[in-house]
C-alpha positions in Angstrom: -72.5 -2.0 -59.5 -73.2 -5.3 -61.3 -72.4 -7.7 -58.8 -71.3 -11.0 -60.8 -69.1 -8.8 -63.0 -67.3 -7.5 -59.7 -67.2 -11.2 -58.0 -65.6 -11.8 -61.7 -62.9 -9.5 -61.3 -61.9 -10.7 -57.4 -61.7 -14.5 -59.4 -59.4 -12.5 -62.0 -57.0 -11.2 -58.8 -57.5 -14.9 -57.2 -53.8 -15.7 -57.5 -52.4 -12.7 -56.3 -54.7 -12.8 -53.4 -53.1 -16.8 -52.8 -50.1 -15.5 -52.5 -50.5 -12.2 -50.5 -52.1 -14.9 -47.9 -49.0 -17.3 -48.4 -46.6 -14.5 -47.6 -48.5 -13.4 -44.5 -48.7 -17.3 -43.7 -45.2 -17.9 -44.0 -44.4 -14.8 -42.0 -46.3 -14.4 -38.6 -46.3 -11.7 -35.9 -47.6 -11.5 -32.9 -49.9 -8.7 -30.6 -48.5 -5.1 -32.0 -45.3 -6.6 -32.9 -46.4 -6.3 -36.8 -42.9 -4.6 -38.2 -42.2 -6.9 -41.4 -46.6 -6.9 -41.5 -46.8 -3.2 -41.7 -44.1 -3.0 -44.4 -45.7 -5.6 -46.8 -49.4 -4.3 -46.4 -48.1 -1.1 -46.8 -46.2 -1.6 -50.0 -49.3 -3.7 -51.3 -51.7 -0.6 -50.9 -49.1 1.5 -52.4 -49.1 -0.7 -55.6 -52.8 -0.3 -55.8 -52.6 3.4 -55.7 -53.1 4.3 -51.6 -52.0 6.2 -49.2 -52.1 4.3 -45.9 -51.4 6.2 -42.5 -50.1 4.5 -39.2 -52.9 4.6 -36.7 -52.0 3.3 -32.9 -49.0 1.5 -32.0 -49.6 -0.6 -35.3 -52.3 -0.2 -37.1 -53.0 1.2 -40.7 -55.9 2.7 -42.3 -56.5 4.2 -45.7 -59.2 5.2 -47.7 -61.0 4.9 -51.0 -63.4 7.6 -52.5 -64.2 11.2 -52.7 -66.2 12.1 -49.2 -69.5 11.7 -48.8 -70.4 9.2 -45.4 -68.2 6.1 -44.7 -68.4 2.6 -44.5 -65.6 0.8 -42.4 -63.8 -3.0 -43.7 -61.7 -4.0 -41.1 -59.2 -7.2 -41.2 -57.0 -8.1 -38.0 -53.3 -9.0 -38.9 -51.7 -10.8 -36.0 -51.2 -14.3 -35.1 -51.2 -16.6 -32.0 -47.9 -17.8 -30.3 -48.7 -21.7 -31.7 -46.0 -23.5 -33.3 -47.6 -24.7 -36.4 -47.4 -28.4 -36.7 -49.9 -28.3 -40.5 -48.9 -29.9 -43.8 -48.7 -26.7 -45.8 -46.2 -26.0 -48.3 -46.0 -22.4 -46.8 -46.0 -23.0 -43.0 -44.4 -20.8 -40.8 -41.2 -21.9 -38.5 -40.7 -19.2 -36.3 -42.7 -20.7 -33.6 -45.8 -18.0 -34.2 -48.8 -19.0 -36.1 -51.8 -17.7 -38.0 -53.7 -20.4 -36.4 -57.1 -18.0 -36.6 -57.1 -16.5 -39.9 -55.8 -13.3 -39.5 -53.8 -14.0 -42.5 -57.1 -14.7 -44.4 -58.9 -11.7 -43.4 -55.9 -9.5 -44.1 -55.3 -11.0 -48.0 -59.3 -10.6 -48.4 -58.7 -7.0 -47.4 -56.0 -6.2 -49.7 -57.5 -7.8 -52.3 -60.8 -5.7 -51.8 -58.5 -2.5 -52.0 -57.8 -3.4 -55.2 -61.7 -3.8 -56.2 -62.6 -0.5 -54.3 -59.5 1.5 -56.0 -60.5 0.2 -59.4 -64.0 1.7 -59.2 -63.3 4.3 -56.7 -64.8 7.1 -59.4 -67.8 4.8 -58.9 -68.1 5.0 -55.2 -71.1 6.9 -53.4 -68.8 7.8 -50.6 -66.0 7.0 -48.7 -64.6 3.6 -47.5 -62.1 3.5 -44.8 -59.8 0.2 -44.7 -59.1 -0.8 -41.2 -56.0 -3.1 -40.4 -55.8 -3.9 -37.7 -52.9 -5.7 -34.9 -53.5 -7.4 -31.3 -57.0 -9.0 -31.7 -56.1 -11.9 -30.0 -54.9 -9.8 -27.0 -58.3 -7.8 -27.4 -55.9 -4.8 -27.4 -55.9 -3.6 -30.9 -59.3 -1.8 -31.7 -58.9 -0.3 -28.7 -56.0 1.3 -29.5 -56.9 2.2 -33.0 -60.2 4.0 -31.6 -58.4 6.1 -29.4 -55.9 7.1 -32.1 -58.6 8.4 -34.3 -59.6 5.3 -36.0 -63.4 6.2 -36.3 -62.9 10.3 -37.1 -61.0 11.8 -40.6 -63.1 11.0 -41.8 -65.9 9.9 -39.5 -66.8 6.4 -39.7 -70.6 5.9 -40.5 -70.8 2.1 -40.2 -68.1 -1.0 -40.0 -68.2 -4.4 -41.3 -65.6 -7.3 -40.2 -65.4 -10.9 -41.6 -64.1 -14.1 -39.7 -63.3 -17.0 -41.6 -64.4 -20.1 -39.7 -62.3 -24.0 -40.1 -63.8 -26.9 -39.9 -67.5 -25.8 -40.6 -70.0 -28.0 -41.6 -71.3 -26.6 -44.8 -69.6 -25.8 -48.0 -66.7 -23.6 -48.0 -67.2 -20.1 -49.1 -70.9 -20.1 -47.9 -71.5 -16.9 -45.8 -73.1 -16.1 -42.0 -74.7 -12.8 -41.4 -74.9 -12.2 -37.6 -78.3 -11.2 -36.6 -79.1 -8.0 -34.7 -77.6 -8.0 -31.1 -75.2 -9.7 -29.3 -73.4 -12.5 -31.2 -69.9 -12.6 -29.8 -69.2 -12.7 -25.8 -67.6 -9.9 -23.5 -64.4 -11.6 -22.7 -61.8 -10.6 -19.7 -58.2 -12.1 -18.6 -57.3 -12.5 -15.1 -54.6 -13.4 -12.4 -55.1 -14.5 -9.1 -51.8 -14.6 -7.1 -52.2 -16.7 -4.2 -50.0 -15.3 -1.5 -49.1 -17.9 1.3 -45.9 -19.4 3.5 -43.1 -21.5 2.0 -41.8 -24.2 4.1 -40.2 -27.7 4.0 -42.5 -30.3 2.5 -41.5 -32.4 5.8 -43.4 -29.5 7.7 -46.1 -28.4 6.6 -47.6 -26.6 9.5 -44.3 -24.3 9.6 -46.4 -22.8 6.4 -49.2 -21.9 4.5 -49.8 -23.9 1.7 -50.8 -22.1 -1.6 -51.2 -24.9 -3.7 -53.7 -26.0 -1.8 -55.1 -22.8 -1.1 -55.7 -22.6 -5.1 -57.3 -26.1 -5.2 -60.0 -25.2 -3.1 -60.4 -21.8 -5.1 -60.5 -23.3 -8.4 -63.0 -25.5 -7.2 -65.3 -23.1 -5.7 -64.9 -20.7 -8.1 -66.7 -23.6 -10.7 -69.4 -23.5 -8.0 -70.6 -20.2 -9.5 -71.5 -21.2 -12.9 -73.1 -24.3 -11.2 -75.3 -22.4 -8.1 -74.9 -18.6 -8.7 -76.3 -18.3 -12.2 -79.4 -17.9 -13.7 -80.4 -21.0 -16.4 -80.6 -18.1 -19.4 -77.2 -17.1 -18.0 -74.8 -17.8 -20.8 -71.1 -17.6 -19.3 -68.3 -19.4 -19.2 -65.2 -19.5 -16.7 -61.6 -21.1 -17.7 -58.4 -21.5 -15.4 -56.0 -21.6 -18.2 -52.7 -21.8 -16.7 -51.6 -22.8 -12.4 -47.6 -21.9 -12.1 -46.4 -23.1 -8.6 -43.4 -24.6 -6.9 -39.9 -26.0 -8.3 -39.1 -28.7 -6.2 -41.1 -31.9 -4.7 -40.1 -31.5 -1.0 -41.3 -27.5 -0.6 -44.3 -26.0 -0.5 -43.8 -22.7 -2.3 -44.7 -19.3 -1.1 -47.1 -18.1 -3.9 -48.9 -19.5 -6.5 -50.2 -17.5 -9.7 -53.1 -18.6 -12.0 -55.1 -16.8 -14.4 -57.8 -17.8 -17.3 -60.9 -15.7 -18.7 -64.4 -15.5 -18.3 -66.8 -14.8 -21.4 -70.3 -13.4 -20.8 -72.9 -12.5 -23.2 -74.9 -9.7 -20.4 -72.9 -6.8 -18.7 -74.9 -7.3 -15.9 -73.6 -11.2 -15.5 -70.0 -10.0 -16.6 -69.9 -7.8 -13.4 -71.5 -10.4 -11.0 -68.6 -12.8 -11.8 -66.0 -10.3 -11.8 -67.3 -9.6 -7.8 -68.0 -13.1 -7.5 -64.7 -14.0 -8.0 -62.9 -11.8 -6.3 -64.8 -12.3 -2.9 -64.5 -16.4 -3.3 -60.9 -15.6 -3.7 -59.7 -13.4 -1.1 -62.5 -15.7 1.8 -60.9 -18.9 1.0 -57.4 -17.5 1.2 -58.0 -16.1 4.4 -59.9 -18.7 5.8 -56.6 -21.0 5.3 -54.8 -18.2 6.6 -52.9 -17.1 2.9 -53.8 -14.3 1.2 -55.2 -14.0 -2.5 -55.0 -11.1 -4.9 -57.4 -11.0 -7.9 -56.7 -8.7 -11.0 -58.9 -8.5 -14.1 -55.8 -7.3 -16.9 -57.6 -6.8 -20.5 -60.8 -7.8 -21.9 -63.4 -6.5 -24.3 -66.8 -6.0 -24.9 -69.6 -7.6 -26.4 -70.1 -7.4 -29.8 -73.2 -5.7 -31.2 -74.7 -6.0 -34.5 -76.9 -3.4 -36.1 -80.2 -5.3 -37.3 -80.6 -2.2 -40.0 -77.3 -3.1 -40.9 -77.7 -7.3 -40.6 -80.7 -6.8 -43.1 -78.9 -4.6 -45.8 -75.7 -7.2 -45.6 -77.9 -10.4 -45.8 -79.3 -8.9 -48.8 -76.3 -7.5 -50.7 -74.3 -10.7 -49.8 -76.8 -12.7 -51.4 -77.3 -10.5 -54.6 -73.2 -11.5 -54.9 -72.9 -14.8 -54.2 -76.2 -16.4 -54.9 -79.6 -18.0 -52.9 -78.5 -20.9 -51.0 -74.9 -19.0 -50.2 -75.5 -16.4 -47.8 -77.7 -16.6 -45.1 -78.2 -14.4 -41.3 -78.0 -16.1 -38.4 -81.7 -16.3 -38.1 -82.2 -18.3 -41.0 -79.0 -20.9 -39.7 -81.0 -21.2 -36.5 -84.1 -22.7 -38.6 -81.5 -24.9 -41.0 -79.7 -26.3 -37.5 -83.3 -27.5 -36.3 -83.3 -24.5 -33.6 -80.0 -25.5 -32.1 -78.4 -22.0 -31.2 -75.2 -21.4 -33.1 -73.8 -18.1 -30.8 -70.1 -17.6 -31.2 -68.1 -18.8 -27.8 -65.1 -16.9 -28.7 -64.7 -13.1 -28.1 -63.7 -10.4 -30.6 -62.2 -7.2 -30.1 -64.3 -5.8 -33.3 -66.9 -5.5 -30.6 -65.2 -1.7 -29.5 -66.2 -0.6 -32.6 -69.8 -2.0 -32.4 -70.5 0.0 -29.3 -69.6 3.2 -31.2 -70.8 2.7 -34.7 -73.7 0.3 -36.8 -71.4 -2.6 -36.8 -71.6 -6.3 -38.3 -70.0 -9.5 -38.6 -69.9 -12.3 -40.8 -68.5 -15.3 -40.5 -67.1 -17.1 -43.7 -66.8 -21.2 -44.3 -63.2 -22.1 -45.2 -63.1 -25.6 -45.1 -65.4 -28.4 -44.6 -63.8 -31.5 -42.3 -64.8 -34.0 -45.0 -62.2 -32.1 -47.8 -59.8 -32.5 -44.8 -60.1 -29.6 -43.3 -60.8 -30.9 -39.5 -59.0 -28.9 -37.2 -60.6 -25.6 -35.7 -59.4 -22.4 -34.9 -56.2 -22.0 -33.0 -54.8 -25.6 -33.6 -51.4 -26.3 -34.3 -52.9 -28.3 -37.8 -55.4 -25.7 -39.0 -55.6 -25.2 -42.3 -58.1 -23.3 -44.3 -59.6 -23.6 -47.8 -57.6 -20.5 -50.1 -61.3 -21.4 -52.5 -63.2 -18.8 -50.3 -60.2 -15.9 -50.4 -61.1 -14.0 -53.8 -65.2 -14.2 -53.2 -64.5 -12.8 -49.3 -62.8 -10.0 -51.0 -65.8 -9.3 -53.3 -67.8 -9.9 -50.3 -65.7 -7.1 -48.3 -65.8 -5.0 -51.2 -69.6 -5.1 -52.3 -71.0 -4.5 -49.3 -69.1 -1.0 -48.9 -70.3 0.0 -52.6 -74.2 -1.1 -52.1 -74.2 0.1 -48.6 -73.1 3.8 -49.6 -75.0 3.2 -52.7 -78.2 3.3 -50.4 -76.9 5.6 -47.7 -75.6 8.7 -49.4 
């Protein structure tokens, strides 16, 4: 396969791309609640010539080839509860947002299809197109795993790509994750402070919880500070403290929850028992009572260094020297300042059960305006990068099974 001529052909299906993304832009949903998402992707790999299959509560896969082993492209499809507040002609008003990408990844995708399908008698194998719902709820691969997504045929190795905002290099330039870790284990919890509700006047009628989870939150930033190793990356967030309706009672229970991320299983479990114990002692020791439940998470995400090596080098070949370069090689550019992803991805179930890889994808530099990052209200991203992410999506397949069969 003659890579300019294919990265030609994606530039040729640019505009149809555009406005697959627009659509999906325009038209946000949220966890597995991807009805009107399911339709149009469906119809779109329909057009093309495919037969996609439900898989999970909301997932679709289909395939392009004639047997032989099987290379994996996944894209994720949902979007954030963010009401989006950006200056695009297209933006959405439903008070959901594709404040991450998803709708990038999911365009790229679809417009790979459309490569692979057109050289499918070409094709040393078999590639499987993953799409995917509930990433941001690290609930989707899950799902789609335990529905068969790896088997029917059995998955060989997976690639995903991430576009990034607001990166400081030219838009459309490509990272290739280096073998091992490169995405953090991330899990969501609650801690429900249990304690005595009373007039505000009379305090010691009570038990306070609000003041019970003061004393908890602040402790519980004590680990990071006194319990951890220097080398031990990790990271613990109270996002959210709900409490009380009314300035002259102290209310009988207070909930919070946040996430932890953690880049070593070891360190994931620590805080997990960490937490819990700090919890439930304080609570008692002001005479409440504190319950703490850890509700979804995933795992760390893996990359194959066999694989990193062949993707560097087919990613270049497309794209050209200067475009494409492993994480390695970012490290040396940045001066050695580490560049490790702080946000988690759910991708990372399917690294622990097949060669997996992620790249990350520039779309948009903050000096062309592009300033926001991931998961603000005013993201935008650069359309530029979406018909060379597709050839990027669909090389990689064709050269990997090229090598592989």
């Amino acid at each position: 396969m003659d890579a300019q001529l294919l990265l030609e052909e994606a530039k040729k299906n640019e505009a149809d791309i555009v406005s697959i993304r627009r659509h999906l832009h325009e038209n946000p949903e949220t966890g597995f609640d991807l009805n009107c998402t399911l339709d149009y992707v469906k119809s779109e790999l329909e057009k093309i010539g495919l037969k996609p299959e439900k898989c999970g509560k909301s997932g679709l896969i289909a395939t392009v080839g004639k047997g032989g082993r099987v290379f994996m492209l996944r894209a994720d499809m949902d979007a954030l509860p963010i009401r989006e507040e950006s200056d695009v002609e297209f933006a959405s008003s439903n008070g959901k947002m594709h404040a991450c990408g998803h709708d990038m990844h999911t365009s790229m995708l679809l417009g790979a299809a459309r490569l692979l399908k057109a050289h499918e008698d070409e094709l040393c194998g078999t590639v499987k197109l993953d799409f995917q719902p509930a990433e941001e709820i690290f609930e989707g691969a899950h799902d789609m795993i335990t529905s068969g997504l790896l088997d029917n045929p059995k998955v060989d190795a997976a690639l995903m790509i991430h576009v990034s905002a607001a990166m400081p290099m030219p838009a459309g330039n490509v990272i290739v994750c280096s073998g091992g870790v490169s995405a953090p284990a991330a899990d969501c919890f609650t801690i429900k402070v249990q304690g005595k509700g009373c007039h505000g006047s009379m305090p010691d009628k009570g038990i306070d919880p609000i003041s019970i989870a003061a004393h908890i939150i602040t402790a519980l930033h004590e680990i990071h500070a006194r319990e951890l190793n220097l080398s031990d990356e990790a990271v613990l967030t109270i996002g959210s403290i709900n409490g009380g309706i009314a300035d002259n009672v102290i209310p009988d229970s207070v909930e919070m929850s946040g996430t932890i991320r953690t880049y070593n299983e070891d360190t994931r479990q620590f805080l997990k028992d960490r937490m819990t114990e700090i919890s439930e002692s304080i609570a008692k020791a002001f005479r409440g009572e504190a319950e703490v439940a850890f509700v979804r998470g995933c795992p760390t995400l893996v990359n194959d260094s066999e694989l990193s090596e062949c993707v560097t080098r087919y990613t270049t070949e497309l794209l050209g020297a200067g475009k494409a370069f492993n994480a390695e090689q970012l490290l040396a550019m940045s001066g050695g300042k580490p560049s490790k992803a702080g946000g988690s991805e759910d991708f990372a179930y399917v690294s622990h059960e097949v060669p997996s890889i992620m790249l990350a994808l520039a779309a948009g530099e903050p000096a062309k305006g592009y300033s926001y990052p991931q998961h603000h209200p005013k993201v935008k991203f650069d359309e530029g990068v979406l018909a060379a992410g597709s050839a990027v999506y669909a090389f990689n397949a064709i050269k990997w099974l090229e090598e592989h069969r």
